[in-house]
C-alpha positions as CSV (number, residue, x, y, z in Angstrom):
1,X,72.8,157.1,39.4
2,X,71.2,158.1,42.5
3,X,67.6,158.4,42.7
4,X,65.7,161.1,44.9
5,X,63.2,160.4,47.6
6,X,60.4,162.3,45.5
7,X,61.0,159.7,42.8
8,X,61.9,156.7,45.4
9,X,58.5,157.9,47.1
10,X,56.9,157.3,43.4
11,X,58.2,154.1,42.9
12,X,57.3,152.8,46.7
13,X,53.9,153.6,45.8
14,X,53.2,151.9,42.2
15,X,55.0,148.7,43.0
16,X,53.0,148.3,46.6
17,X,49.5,147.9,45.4
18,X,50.9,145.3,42.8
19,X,52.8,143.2,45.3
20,X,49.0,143.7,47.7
21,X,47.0,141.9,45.1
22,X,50.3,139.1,43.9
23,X,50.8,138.2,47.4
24,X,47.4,138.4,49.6
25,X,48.4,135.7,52.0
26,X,51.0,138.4,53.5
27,X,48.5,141.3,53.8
28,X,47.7,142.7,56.9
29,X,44.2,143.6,58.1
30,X,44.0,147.6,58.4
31,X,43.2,148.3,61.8
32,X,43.9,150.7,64.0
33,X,46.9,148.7,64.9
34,X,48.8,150.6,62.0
35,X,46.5,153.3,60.8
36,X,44.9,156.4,62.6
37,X,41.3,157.2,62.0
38,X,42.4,160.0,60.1
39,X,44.3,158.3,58.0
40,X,42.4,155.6,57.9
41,X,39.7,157.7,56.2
42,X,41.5,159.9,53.6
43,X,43.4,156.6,52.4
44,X,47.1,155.7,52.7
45,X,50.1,158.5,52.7
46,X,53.8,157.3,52.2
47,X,54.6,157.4,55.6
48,X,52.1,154.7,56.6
49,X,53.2,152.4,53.2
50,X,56.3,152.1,55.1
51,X,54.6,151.2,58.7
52,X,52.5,148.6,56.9
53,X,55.6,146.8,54.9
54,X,57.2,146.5,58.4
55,X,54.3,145.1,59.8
56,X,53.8,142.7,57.3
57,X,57.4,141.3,57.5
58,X,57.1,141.3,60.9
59,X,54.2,139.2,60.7
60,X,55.8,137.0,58.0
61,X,58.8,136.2,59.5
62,X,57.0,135.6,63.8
63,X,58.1,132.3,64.9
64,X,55.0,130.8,66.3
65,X,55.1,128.6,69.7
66,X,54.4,125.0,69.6
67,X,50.7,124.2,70.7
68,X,50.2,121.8,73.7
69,X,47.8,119.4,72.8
70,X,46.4,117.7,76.3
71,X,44.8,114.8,75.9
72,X,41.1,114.6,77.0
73,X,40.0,112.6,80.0
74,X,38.5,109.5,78.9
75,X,35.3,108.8,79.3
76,X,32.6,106.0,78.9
77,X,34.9,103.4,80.6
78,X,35.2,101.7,84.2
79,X,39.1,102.8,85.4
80,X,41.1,99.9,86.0
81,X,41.7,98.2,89.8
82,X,44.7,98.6,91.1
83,X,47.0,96.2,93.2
84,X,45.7,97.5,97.3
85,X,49.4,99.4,98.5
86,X,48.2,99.1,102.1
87,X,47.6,95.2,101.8
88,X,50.8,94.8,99.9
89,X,52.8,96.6,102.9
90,X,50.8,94.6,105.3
91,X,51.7,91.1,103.6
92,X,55.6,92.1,103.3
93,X,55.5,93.0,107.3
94,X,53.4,89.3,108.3
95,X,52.8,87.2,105.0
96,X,51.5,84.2,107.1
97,X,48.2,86.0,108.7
98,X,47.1,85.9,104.5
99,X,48.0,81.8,104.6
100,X,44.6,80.1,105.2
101,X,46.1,76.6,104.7
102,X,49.3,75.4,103.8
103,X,50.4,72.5,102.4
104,X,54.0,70.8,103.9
105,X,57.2,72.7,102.9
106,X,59.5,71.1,100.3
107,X,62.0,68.5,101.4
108,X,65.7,69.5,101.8
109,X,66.3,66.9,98.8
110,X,63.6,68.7,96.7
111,X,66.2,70.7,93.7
112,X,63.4,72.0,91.5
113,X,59.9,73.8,93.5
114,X,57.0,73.8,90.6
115,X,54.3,77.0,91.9
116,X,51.3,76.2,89.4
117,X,49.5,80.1,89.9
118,X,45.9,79.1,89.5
119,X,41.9,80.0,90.2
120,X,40.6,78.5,93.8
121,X,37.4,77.7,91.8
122,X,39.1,75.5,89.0
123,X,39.5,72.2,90.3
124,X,38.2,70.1,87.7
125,X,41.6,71.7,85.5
126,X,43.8,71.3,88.7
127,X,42.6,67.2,88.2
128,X,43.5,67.4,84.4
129,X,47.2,69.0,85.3
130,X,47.5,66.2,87.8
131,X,46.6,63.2,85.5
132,X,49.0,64.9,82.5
133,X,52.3,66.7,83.1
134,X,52.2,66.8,87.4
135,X,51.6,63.1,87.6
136,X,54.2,61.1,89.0
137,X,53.6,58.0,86.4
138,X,54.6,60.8,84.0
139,X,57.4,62.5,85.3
140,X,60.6,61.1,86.6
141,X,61.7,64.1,88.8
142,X,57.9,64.1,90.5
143,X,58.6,60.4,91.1
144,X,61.5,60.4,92.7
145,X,61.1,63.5,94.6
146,X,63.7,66.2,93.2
147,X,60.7,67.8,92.2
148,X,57.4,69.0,94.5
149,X,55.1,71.2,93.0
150,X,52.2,73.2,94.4
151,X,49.3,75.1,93.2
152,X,48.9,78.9,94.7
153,X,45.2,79.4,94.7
154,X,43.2,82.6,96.2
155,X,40.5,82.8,99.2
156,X,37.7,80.4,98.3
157,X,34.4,80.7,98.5
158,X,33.5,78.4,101.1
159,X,36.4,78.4,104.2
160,X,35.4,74.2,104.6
161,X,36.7,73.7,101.3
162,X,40.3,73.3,102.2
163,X,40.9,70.0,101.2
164,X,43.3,69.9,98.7
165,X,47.1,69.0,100.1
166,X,49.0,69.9,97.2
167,X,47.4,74.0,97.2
168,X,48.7,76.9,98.8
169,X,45.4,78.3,100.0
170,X,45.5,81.9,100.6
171,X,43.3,84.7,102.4
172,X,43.2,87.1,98.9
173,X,40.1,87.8,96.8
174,X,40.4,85.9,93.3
175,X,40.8,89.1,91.4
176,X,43.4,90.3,88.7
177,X,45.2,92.7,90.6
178,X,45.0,90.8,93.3
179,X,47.6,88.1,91.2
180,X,50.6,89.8,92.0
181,X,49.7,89.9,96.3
182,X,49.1,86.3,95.6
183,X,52.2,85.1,93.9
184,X,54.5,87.1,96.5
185,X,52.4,85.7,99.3
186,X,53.6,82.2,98.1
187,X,57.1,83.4,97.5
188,X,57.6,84.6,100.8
189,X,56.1,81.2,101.8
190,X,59.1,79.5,99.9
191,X,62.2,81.4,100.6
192,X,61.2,80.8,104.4
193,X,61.3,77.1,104.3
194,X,63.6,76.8,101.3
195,X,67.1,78.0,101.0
196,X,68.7,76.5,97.8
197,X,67.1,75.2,94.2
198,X,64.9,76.3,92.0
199,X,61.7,77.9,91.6
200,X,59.3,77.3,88.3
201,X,56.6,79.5,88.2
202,X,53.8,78.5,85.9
203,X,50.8,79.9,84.8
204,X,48.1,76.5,85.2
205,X,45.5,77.8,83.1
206,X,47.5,78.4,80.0
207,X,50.7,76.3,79.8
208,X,52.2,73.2,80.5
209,X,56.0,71.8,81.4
210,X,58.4,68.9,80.7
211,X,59.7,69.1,84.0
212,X,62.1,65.8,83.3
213,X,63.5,67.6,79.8
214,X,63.6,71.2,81.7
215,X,65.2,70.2,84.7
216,X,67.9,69.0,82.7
217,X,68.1,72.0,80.6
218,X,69.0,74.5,83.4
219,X,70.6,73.3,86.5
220,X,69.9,73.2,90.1
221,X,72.5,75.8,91.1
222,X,71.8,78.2,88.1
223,X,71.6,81.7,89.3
224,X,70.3,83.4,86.6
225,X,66.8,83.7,85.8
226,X,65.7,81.4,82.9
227,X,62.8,82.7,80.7
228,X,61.4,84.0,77.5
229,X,62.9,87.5,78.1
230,X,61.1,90.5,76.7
231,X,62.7,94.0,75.6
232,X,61.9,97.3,77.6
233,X,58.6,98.3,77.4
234,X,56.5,101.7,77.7
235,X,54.1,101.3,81.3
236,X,50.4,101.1,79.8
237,X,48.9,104.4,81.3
238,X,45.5,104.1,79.8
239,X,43.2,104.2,82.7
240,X,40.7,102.2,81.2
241,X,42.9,99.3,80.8
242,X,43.8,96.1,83.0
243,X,47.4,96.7,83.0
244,X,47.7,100.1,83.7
245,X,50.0,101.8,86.1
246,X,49.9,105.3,86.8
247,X,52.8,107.5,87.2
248,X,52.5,107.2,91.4
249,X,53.6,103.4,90.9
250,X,56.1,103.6,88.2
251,X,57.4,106.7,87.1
252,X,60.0,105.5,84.5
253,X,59.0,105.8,80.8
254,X,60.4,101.9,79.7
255,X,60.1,99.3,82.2
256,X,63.5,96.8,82.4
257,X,63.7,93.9,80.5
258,X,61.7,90.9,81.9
259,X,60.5,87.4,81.1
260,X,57.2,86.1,79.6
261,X,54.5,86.3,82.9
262,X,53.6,82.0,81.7
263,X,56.3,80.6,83.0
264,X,60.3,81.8,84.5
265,X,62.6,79.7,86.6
266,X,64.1,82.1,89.5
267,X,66.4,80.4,91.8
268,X,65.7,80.6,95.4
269,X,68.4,82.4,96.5
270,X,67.9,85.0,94.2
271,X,64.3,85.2,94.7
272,X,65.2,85.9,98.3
273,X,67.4,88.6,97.2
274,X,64.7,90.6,94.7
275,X,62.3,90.0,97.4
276,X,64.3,92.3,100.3
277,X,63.8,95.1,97.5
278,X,60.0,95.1,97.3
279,X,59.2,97.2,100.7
280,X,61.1,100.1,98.1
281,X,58.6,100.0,95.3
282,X,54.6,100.1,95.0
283,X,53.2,96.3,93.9
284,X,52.6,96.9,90.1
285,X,49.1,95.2,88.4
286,X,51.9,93.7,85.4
287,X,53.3,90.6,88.4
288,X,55.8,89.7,85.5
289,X,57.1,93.3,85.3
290,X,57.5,93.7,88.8
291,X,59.2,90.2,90.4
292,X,61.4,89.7,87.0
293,X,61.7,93.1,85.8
294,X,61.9,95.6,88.5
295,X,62.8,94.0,91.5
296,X,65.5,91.9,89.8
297,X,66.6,94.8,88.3
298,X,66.9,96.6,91.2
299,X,68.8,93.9,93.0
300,X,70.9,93.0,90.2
301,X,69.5,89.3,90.1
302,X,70.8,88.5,85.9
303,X,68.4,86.9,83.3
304,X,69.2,84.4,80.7
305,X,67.1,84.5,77.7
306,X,65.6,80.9,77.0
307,X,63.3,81.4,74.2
308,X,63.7,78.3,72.4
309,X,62.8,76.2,76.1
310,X,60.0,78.8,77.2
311,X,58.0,79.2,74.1
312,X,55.8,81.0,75.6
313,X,54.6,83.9,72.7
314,X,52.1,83.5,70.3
315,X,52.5,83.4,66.9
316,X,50.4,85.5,64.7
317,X,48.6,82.7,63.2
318,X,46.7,80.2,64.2
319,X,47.7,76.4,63.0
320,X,44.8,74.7,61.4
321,X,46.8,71.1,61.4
322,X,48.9,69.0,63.7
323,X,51.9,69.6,61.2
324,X,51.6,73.3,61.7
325,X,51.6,73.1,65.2
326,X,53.8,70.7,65.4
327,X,56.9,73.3,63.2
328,X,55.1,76.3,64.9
329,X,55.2,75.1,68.5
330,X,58.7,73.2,68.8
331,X,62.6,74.2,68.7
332,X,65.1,71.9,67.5
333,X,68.7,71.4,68.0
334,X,70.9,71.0,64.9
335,X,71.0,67.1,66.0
336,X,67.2,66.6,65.7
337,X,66.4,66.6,69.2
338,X,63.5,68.7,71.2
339,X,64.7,71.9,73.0
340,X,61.1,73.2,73.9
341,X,60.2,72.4,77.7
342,X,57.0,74.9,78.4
343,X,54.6,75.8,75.9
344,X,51.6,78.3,75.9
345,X,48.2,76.4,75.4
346,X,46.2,79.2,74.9
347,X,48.2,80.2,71.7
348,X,48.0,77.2,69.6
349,X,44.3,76.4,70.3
350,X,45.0,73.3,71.7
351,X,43.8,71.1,74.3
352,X,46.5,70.4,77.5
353,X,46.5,67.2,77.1
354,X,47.3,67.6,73.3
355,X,49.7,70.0,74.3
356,X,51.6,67.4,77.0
357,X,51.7,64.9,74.4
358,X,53.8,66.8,72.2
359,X,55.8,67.9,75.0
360,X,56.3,63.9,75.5
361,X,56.5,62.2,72.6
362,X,56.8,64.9,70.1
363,X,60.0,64.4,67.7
364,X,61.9,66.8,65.8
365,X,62.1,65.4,61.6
């Protein structure tokens, strides 16, 4: 049965004002937009019911466009220092003008080159590491010489306090940023006077080594770097803090896989070879990230992931006894021997020397 427009008209208009009050989420202001001032005044005729239901589907079925939320600048905070470019390029062109003393080069029969990265001002804990896991009483490889180690200190305070044989003195401020200028002044240092071994790079402060058990556990000619290796990580762009690194250093959203800043053994050669990349990038504040992670990625230098030698993560509790330490701290091998080499003081809460003596004499039950 066909219905009229007269009557269509009719029914427009009685089911309209019901479906306005059911559904007032969908009604549409009346503005001029849609009505005339005439109309507007003498109410709503037929032809403007139809207008408005157009509108308000319209309106209903608009795809609204994603709103960019930018974060604000932050404020109330000092912005992190960053790693001086212009000294970095100047240290890659002459690194010896920034050597203020150095000690003698490592023999031709030295296999295994210990660089302990450490404060000028902390010589009373520069005694400690001597007396513990540097001394020669303690350590075979130090004894007989296929070990030398050296400790890579900054500018000191007073230029007449240059005694120290055993330190890499060099001509840069004692600063954080500064630690990744200072580490490839010393590496420069190395692969000048060194062709062949290996290099141990060791954080003094924090951790500590069983050079005789490590230097057994990766070989002389190894050419692989041997570490705790991490997993890709996002940069750290907040400004505020100390490891940032803005978008004009690194512009990649992960960085490569790298090892644990503590401690990594690089071989020489290799280091040589990562190091002929570094006049391509800027010098990032994150030293680990840069010599393991992008350089070696960039110049295809592999890494072996270590983890059960280089325990050098914390766990997320603290142990309270020697026992807990003790399981915590150490890695086993199925025939009850110690596989640890390097451990992180500063994660266990323990003293270095505590920390050397389980390295020593620890046992695995």
């Amino acid at each position: 049965m066909r219905i009229s427009s007269q009557k269509y008209g009719f029914l427009v208009l009685l089911i309209f004002p019901i479906l306005w009050f059911i559904a007032p989420c969908h009604r549409p202001s009346l503005s001029v937009k849609y009505l005339s001032p005439q109309k507007k005044t003498h109410g709503i005729h037929k032809p403007q019911v139809m207008s408005t239901m157009r509108a308000t589907v319209q309106q209903t079925l608009k795809v609204v466009k994603p709103i960019m939320v930018t974060k604000k600048p932050i404020t109330g905070c000092k912005p992190a220092e960053l790693p001086d470019q212009d000294l970095y390029r100047k240290i890659l062109q002459d690194h010896e003008k920034f050597i203020l003393k150095a000690p003698k080069p490592p023999s031709p029969n030295t296999t295994f080159v210990v660089f302990v990265i450490h404060s000028v001002n902390n010589t009373k804990v520069r005694k400690e590491i001597r007396e513990t896991w540097l001394n020669p009483n303690e350590s075979k490889v130090i004894r007989n010489g296929s070990a030398q180690y050296y400790f890579i200190v900054g500018k000191p305070r007073n230029p007449e306090n240059l005694f120290e044989s055993d330190v890499l003195y060099t001509n840069i401020s004692e600063i954080y940023p500064n630690l990744v200028l200072k580490e490839l002044i010393a590496y420069l240092w190395l692969v000048k006077h060194k062709k062949n071994g290996q290099m141990l790079k060791i954080d003094g402060k924090d951790t500590v080594a069983n050079l005789d058990r490590l230097s057994s556990q990766v070989k002389w000619n190894e050419q692989k770097i041997s570490c705790l290796l991490w997993d890709p990580v996002q940069p750290n762009r907040n400004i505020c803090s100390p490891w940032y690194v803005p978008l004009k250093h690194y512009y990649k959203p992960v960085y490569p896989r790298y090892c644990g800043g503590p401690a990594y053994m690089i071989p020489i050669r290799q280091l040589k070879k990562l190091l002929s990349h570094a006049s391509n990038h800027s010098a990032l504040v994150v030293e680990d990230v840069f010599f393991t992670g992008v350089l070696a990625f960039k110049a295809r230098v592999k890494r072996k992931n270590l983890g059960e030698i280089f325990r050098t993560y914390c766990p997320q509790r603290k142990a309270k006894t020697l026992k807990i330490f003790q399981r915590r701290a150490i890695a086993c091998s199925k025939s009850k021997k110690m596989v640890t080499s390097v451990l992180s003081r500063h994660c266990y809460n323990r003293k270095r020397k505590e920390i050397w003596d389980l390295l020593k004499n620890g046992t695995c039950t």
